[in-house]
N, C-alpha and C positions, 0 to 999 in steps of 0.2 A: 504494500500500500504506500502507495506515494504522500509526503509532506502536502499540509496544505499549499504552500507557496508554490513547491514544484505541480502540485497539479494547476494552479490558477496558468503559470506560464506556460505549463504543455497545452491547456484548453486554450489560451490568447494563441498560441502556435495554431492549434488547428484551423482555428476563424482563419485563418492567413491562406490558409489550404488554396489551391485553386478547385472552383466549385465544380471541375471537370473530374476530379476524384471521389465526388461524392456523387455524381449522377452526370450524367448526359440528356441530349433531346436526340428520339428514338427516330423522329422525322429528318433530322439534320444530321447525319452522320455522313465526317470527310475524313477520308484515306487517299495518300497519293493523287492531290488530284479528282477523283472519285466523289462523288453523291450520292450516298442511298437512302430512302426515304420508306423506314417500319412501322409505320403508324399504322397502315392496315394489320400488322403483326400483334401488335397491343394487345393488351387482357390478359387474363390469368389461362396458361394452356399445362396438360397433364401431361407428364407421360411414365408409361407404367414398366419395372421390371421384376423380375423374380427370380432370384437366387439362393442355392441352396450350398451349408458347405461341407458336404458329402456326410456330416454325422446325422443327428436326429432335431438338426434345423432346418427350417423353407425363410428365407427373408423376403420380404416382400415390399418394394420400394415404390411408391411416389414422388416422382418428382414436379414440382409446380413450378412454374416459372411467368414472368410478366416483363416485356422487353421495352418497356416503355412507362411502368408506373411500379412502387414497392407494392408488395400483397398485402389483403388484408385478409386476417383471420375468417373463416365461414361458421355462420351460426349453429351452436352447437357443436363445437368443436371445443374441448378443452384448453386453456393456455398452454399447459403441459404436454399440448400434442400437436404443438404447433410451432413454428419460426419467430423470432424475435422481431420485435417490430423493425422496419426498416431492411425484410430481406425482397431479395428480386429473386433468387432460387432456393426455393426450400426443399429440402427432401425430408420425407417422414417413413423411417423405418419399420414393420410392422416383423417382429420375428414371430416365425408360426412357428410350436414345437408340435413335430408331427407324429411324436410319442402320445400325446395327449396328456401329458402328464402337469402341465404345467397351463395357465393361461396365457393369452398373446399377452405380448408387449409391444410398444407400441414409442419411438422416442422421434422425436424431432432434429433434422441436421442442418443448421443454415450451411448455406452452401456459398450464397454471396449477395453480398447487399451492405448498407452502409448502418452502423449499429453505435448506439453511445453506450459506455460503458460506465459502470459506478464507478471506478477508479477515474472518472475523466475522461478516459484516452477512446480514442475513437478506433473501430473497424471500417476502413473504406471499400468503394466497390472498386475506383482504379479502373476504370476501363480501358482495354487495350483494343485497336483496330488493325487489321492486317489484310491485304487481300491476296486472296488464297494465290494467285499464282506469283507471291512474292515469298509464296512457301517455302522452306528447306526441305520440305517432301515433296520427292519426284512425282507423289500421285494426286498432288496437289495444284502440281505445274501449270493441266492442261485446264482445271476446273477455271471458272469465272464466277466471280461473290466475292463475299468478303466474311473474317473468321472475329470473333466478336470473345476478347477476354471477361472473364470479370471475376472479381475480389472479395474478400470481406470475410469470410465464412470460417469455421473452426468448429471442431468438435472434440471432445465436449469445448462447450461456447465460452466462458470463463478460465477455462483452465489452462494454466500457460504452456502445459506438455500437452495440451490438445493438437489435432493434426489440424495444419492449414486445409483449407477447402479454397475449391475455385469452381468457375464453370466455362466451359469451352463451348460456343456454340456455331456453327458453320454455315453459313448462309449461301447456299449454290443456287446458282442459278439455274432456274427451267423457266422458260417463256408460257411452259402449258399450265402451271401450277398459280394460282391466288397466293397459296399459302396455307389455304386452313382445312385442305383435304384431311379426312379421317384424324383430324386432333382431334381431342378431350378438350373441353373448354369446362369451366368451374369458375358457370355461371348463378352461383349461391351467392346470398345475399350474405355481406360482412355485417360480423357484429359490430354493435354499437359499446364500446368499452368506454365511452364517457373520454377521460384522458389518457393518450399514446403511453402505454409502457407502464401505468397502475393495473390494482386490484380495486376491487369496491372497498376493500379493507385498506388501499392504502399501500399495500408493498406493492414492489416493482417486479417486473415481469423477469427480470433476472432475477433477483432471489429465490423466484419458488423454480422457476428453472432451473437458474444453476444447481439448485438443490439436487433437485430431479439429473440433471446428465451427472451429476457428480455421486447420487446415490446409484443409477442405474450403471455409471462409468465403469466401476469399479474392478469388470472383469469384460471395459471397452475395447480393453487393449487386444484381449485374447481374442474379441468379434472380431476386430479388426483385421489381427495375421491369419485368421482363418478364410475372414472373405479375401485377403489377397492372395494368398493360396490358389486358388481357381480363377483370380481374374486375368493371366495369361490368355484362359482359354478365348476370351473374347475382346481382349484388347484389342483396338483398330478397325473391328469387325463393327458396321450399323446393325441394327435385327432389318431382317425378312420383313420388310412390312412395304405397302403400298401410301402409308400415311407419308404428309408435308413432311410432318416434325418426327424424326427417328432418334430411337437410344446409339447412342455409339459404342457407352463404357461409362464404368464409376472405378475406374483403378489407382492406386497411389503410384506417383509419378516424382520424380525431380526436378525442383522447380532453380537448382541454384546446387553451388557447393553446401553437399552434409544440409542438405535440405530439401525436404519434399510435401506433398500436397496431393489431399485425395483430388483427383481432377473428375467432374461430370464431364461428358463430350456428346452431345447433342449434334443432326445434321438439318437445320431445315431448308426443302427444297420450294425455292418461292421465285415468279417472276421478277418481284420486288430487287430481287441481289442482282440481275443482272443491271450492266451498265448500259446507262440513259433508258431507262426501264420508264415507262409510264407513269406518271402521277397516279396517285391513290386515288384522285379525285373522279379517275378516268381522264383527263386533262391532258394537254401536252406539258411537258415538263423542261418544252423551250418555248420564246416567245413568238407569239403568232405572227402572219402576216402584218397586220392592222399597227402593231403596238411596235414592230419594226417602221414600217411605215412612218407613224409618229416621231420615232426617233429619228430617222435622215431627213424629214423635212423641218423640223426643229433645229437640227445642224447646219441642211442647206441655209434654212433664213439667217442662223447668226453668221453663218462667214458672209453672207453677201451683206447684209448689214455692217460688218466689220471691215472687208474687203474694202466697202463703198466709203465709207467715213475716214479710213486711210487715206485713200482716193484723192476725197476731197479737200483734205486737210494740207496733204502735199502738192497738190495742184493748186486749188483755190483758197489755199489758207485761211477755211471755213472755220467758224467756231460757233457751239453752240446745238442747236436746231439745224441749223446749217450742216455740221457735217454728215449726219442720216442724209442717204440718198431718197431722192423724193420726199424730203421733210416737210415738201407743203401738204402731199397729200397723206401722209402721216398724222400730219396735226390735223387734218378737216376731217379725219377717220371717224372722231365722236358725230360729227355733224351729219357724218354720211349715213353713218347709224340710224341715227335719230331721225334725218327723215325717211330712209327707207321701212321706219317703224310705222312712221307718220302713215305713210301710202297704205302699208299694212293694213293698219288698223280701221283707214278709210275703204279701202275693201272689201273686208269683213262688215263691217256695220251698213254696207250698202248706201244708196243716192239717197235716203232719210223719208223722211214722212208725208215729202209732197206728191211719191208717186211718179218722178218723173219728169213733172211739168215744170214749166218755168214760169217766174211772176210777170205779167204783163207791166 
C-alpha cells in the first residue's frame, strides 16, 4: 500500500495520461495512413468456448466483448460473477465438475479494459493498432484489416502475482460480411447499481471481488498450468464456425523478457476492415460530386479575385474598392439583389385588384 503523498502524485500522474490509453473512438480509428470506421461493430457481442483439462473438469468460457463502449453488468447477474466496472472484454469462467461431485463455479476474468484501483493506480486499456499485412506473420502478409490490441486485464484482478491479460482481436477483411453474421449479441438490459463501482451497503466492487478471486484463487494457479497444458493443441487454430466473430485461442503467451500474459485472440470477418470500405451510414466515405464542386469554385473565385486586385494594384495603382476587379459591380450586388426581389415579389402578388384595367 502506497503512502498517502505517493498515491496523490501517482493519481496527479495519471490525469496527465494521454486519454488515448484509457479509451479510443471505435469510429475513428488510424493506422499507417489507414481509416477504419467500427461503429457498426458496437454492442456487447458473445462468444463461447469449452474446454476440458483431460481430468474430471469441463471449463466453460464466455467471452463478452464491446469494441466501442465498457460493459455493463446484465440484470440478475451477481457482482461476483461478473467484470469490474470499466472492462471492454470480460471472460466468465464456468468450471463444470463432470464427477458430479461438487457444484459449478462460476468466476469472473477481466481480460481488458480501463479499471481504478483502491490503491490509486490505474489498469489501462492501451490500445494498440496494426495492420495485418505489417505482420511478422507470413500468414498474415496476404490478409487486408487491421489487428486491434488491448490492455488492462489481470487475474486474479488485485493480486500483484496475478497473470497479465490482454485481448487480440483481428479484423479481416470480406467485402461479403456486415459483420454480425451468426454472433451472440447480449442484448439484456444493464442493471441499475445506483453509483459505478459500490454496493447498496456501500463497499466497493473490489472488495467483495477481490475477496472472491482471492478466496476462489487459491488453487488458481494449478487451473491455470492445467489449462495451459492442452492449449498447444489449439493455438493459432480459429474454431470451425461460419460466424463474423470467431475464437482463435485463450493461451499464455510472452509478452516481453521473463514476462507473459494470458492473450484472448478473437478473428472478426467484417466489410468494415477493408480499406476505403463504405460508411456505416451506407454513405460514401469520400466527398461527392457536388461538395467537390463547391470546393474549386470557391478556389477559382478567390484566385481570380486575388489575381485581379494584384493586377490592378501594379498597373493602376488602385487602392481601396478599386483594386477588386469589377468593384463597381460588386458594390451595386446589394442593389441588384434587392431589386431582382422587388420584381419577385411583384410577380407573385400579380397586377392587384383593378383586374387589369387602367384609370381613365
Amino acid at each position: 500500500m502506497y503512502p498517502p503523498r505517493t498515491s496523490q502524485v501517482l493519481l496527479a500522474a495519471l490525469a496527465l495520461l494521454p486519454s488515448s490509453l484509457a479509451s479510443f473512438e471505435c469510429n475513428n480509428i488510424y493506422t499507417k495512413g489507414q481509416r477504419f470506421n467500427f461503429e457498426k461493430l458496437g454492442g456487447p457481442r458473445v462468444v463461447h468456448w469449452t474446454h476440458s483439462d483431460g481430468m474430471d473438469s469441463e471449463y466453460r468460457f464466455n467471452f463478452t466483448l464491446d469494441v466501442c463502449n465498457k460493459l455493463h453488468r446484465d440484470k440478475g447477474v451477481p457482482k461476483d460473477e461478473w467484470c469490474h466496472d470499466g472492462a471492454r472484454v470480460c471472460g466468465v469462467r464456468t468450471e463444470h465438475d463432470l464427477m458430479g461431485s461438487k457444484n459449478d463455479s462460476i468466476v469472473p476474468i477481466d481480460i481488458a479494459g480501463t479499471y481504478a484501483l483502491h490503491s490509486g493506480l490505474k489498469y489501462v486499456l492501451d490500445p494498440k493498432f496494426e495492420l495485418l499485412q505489417d505482420s511478422p506473420s507470413n500468414s498474415d502478409v496476404s490478409k487486408e484489416g487491421v489487428r486491434m490490441e488491448l490492455h488492462g486485464g489481470r487475474f486474479p484482478f488485485e493480486d500483484k502475482k496475478g497473470m497479465d491479460q490482454r485481448a487480440i482481436i483481428e479484423f479481416v477483411c470480406d467485402a461479403e460480411r456486415e459483420g454480425d453474421e451468426g454472433i451472440e449479441k447480449d442484448d439484456k438490459d444493464a442493471a441499475d447499481d445506483g453509483k459505478d463501482g459500490e454496493d447498496k451497503d456501500g463497499d466497493k466492487d473490489g472488495d467483495k471481488d477481490g475477496d472472491k478471486n482471492g478466496d476462489k484463487s487459491g488453487d488458481g494457479d494449478k487451473k491455470e498450468e492445467r489449462l495451459s497444458r492442452r492449449d498447444g493443441e489449439t493455438k493459432g487454430k480459429c474454431e470451425n464456425s461460419d460466424a463474423s466473430l470467431r475464437f482463435c485461442g485463450y493461451d499464455i503467451e510472452n509478452v516481453g523478457k521473463d514476462k507473459k500474459a494470458r492473450t484472448l485472440r478473437l478473428e472478426w470477418r467484417t466489410k468494415y476492415a477493408c480499406e476505403n470500405a463504405p460508411a456505416p451510414d451506407g454513405g460514401s466515405s469520400h466527398w461527392g460530386f457536388f461538395t467537390w464542386f463547391i470546393i474549386i469554385l470557391f478556389l477559382a473565385t478567390a484566385a481570380y479575385l486575388i489575381f485581379g486586385s494584384w493586377l490592378n494594384y501594379n498597373r493602376y495603382g488602385a487602392r481601396g474598392w478599386d483594386l477588386l476587379p469589377h468593384g463597381d459591380t460588386i458594390r451595386d450586388i446589394p442593389y441588384i439583389v434587392k431589386d431582382m426581389g422587388r420584381k419577385v415579389v411583384n410577380a407573385v402578388q400579380g397586377p392587384g385588384s383593378r383586374g387589369g384595367y387602367s384609370a381613365v
